[in-house]
C-alpha positions as CSV (number, residue, x, y, z in Angstrom):
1,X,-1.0,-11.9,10.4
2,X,-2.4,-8.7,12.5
3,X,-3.3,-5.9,10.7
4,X,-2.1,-2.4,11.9
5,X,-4.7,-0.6,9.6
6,X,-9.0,-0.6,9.1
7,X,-10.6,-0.7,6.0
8,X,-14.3,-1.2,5.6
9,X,-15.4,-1.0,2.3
10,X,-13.4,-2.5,-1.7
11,X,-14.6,1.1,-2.5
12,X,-12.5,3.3,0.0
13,X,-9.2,4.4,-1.2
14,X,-7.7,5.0,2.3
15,X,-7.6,2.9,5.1
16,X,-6.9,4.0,8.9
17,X,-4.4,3.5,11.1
18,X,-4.8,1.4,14.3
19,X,-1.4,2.0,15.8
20,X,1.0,4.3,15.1
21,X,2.7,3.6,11.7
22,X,6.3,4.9,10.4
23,X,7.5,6.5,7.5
24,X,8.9,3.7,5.0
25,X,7.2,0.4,6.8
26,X,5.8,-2.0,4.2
27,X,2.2,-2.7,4.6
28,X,0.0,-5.3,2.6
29,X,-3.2,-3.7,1.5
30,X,-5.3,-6.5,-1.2
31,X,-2.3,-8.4,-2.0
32,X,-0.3,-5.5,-2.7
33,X,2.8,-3.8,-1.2
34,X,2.1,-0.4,-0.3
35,X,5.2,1.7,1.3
36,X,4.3,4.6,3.6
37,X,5.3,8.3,2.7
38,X,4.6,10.0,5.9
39,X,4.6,9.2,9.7
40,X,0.8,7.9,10.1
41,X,-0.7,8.2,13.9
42,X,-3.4,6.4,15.4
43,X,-6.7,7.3,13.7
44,X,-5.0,8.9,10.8
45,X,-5.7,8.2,7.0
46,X,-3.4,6.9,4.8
47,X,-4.3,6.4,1.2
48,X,-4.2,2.7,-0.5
49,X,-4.8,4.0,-4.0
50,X,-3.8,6.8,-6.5
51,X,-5.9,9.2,-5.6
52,X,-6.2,12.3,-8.3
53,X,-6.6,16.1,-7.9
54,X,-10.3,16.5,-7.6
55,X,-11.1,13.0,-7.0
56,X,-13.4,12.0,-4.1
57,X,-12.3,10.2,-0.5
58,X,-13.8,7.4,0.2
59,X,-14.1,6.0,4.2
60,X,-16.0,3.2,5.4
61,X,-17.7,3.1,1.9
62,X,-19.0,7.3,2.4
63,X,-17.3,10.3,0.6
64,X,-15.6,12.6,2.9
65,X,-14.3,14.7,1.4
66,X,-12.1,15.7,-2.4
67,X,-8.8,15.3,-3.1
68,X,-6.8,18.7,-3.1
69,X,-4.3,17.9,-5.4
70,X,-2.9,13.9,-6.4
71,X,-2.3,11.7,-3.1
72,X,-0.3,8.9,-3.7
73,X,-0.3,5.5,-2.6
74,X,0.8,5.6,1.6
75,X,0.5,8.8,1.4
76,X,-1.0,10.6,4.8
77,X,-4.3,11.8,4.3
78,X,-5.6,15.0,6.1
79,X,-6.4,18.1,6.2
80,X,-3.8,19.4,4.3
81,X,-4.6,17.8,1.4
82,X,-8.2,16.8,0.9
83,X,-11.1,19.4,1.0
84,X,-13.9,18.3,3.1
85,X,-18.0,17.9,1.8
86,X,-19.3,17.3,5.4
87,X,-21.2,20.2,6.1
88,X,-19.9,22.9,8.8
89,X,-16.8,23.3,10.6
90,X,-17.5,23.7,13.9
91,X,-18.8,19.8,14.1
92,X,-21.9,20.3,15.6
93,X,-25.9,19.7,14.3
């Protein structure tokens, strides 16, 4: 079965999208059902887990930020509800 999502590590809690993804599809993340919340685009972050208000992000096994209030499972995850811990915000170094 092709997978429509990437995740790297057991200890990230979202995964990302390799295609566009819709509101309400069904997707199987570790043997569980996981229905999606929001409208996920290509590249976009979706969470797998509960995630709790304060609680880190995990991606490809590296924090990237904290949760800005509880995320829920297929839930889209962005900028509008995580805070990030990458330094700067311009993006360069």
């Amino acid at each position: 079965m092709k997978s429509n999502f990437l995740i790297l590590t057991s200890t990230d809690n979202v995964a990302t999208a390799i295609s566009d993804l819709k509101a309400g599809e069904v997707l199987i993340v570790d043997g569980k059902e996981i229905k999606l919340r929001d409208e996920i685009k290509l590249g976009h972050k979706f969470s797998v887990k509960q995630i709790k208000k304060g609680d880190f992000i995990l991606k490809y096994g590296e924090i990237i930020g904290a949760a800005s209030y509880d995320i829920y499972p297929g839930e889209h995850v962005h900028v509008h509800n995580i805070h990030s811990l990458r330094g700067g915000s311009s993006g360069r170094h």
